[in-house]
C-alpha positions, 0 to 999 in steps of 0.5 A: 655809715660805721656801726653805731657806738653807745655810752653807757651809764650804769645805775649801780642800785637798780643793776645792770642797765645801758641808756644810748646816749648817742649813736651813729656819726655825723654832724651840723657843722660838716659838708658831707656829714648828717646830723647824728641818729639819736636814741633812747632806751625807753624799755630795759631790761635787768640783766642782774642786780647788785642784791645778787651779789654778782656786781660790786662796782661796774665801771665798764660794759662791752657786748660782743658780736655774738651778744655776750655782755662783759662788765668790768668790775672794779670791786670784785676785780674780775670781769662778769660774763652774762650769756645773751639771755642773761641766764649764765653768768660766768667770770674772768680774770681773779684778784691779785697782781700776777698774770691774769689777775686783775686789781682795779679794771677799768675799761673792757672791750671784745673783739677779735682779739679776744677780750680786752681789759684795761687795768688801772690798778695794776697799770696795764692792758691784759687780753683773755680768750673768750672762755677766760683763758689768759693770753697775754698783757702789756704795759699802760701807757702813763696818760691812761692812769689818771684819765677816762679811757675808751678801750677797743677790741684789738687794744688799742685806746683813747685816753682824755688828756687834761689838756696835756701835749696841747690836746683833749684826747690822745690816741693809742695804737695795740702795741701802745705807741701814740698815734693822733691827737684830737682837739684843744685844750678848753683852758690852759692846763694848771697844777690842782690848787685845792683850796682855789678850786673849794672857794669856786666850787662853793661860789657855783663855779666850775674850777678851770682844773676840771674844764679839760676832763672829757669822755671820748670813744672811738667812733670806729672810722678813726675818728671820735666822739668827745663829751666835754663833761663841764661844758656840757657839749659833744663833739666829733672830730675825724680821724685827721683830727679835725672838728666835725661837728659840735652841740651845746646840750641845753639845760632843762631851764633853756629848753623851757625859755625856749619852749614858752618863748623867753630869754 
C-alpha cells in the first residue's frame, strides 16, 4: 500500500493544528481495494500560535521525511519552517513579485526537489532548497489560478476544474503539461449568475455553481482522493482515471435516524 496522505484543516485561532481526515487507499466499490484506514487525531499538539505573531493566514502545510513542517502563509507571504520539535522557526521565501519572492502562496510541498511553493498571487510554481535558497520557478498553469490545487514534491499538481474540459479534477506534470483528468462533472458548468445563486442560497439551496468545486489530493500511486465539498462524498479514482471507490459522508441528523431506528 502507498504511503498514507492526510488533509489537513487549520484552526486559524487556536494555531497550528492537523486533523487526519483520511489516509491510506482503497475502496468498497473495487475488486482488489479494501476499505480506506480511517484516523483521527484525538491528542495534538500547538506547534505555534497565531498571538506569536508567526502565522497570519495558513493555507497550506507539508512535512518533510526528516519532519520538518512548512506551512504557507498567504498574509505574511513567505513559508514558516518549524523544526520537528517545533522549537526553531525559520522563513522562506519574502514579500515581493521578483525571484524568489512571494505574493500569495497557496500550496506548498517538500520533496526531493526541494521545496515547492504554488504562488497564486504571482501566478507561478517557485522551488527553494531546504535551507530557503531560491532555485529556480515556472509559470502556473491557468486552470490553477481560480481553483484548490494539490501540490507535490517534485512540482507537479492537481488542480479542481469546475467541471471544465468535461472533468472534475485535472492533472499536471513538473514541467506543467497536462497529464490525466479524473471524473465528471456533478452539473453542467455555467457562467456565475450571482442574484440566481443569492435567491438559492436564501431558499437553503446549494447554487449548481458550486457543485463542481472539489478538493483533490494526490494519492501517491497516480491516482486521487476527491472530496465533492457540496455533496458531501469522497472518491478515489486510479491514475486510468476510473472510479474506485465512492461514500456519501452522512450527516449528524442520518447517523441519529439510523442509530435510534427511523427514517
Amino acid at each position: 500500500m502507498p504511503p498514507s496522505r492526510f488533509i489537513y484543516h487549520f484552526a486559524g485561532s487556536a494555531g497550528l493544528a492537523g486533523l487526519v481526515l483520511i489516509a491510506g487507499c482503497g475502496g468498497h466499490d473495487a475488486e482488489t481495494e479494501s476499505p480506506p484506514l480511517r484516523q483521527v487525531l484525538t491528542n495534538v499538539d500547538t506547534l505555534v500560535t497565531t498571538a506569536s505573531g508567526h502565522l497570519g493566514h495558513p493555507t497550506d502545510i507539508a512535512v518533510g521525511n526528516d519532519g520538518t513542517v512548512y506551512v504557507a502563509d498567504a498574509r505574511s507571504k513567505r513559508v514558516l519552517v518549524l523544526e520537528r520539535e517545533g522549537d526553531t522557526v525559520r522563513t522562506i521565501g519574502r514579500p515581493g513579485e521578483g525571484p524568489g519572492e512571494l505574493a500569495r502562496p497557496s500550496a506548498v510541498a517538500a520533496g526531493d526537489a526541494g521545496i515547492v511553493v504554488f504562488d497564486a498571487g504571482n501566478s507561478r510554481i517557485e522551488r527553494f532548497s531546504t535551507d530557503g535558497e531560491y532555485l529556480d520557478s515556472r509559470p502556473a498553469p491557468p486552470q490553477a489560478l481560480a481553483a484548490t490545487v494539490s501540490l507535490l514534491g517534485d512540482g507537479s499538481l492537481v488542480v479542481g476544474s469546475m467541471g471544465a474540459d468535461s472533468s472534475l479534477v485535472l492533472a499536471f506534470d513538473p514541467s506543467g503539461q497536462r497529464e490525466r483528468a479524473f471524473g465528471q462533472p456533478i452539473v453542467e458548468p455555467t457562467m456565475f449568475d450571482f442574484a440566481s445563486m443569492k435567491a438559492r442560497i436564501a431558499d437553503g439551496e446549494v447554487p449548481d455553481e458550486f457543485r463542481n468545486n472539489v478538493l483533490a489530493l494526490e494519492a501517491g500511486d497516480g491516482g486521487i482522493w476527491v472530496a465533492l465539498q457540496t455533496e458531501a462524498g469522497i472518491r478515489r479514482y486510479d491514475r486510468d482515471g476510473r472510479l474506485r471507490w465512492q461514500v456519501v459522508i452522512e450527516s449528524n441528523d442520518q447517523r441519529n435516524h439510523l442509530r435510534h431506528g427511523r427514517g
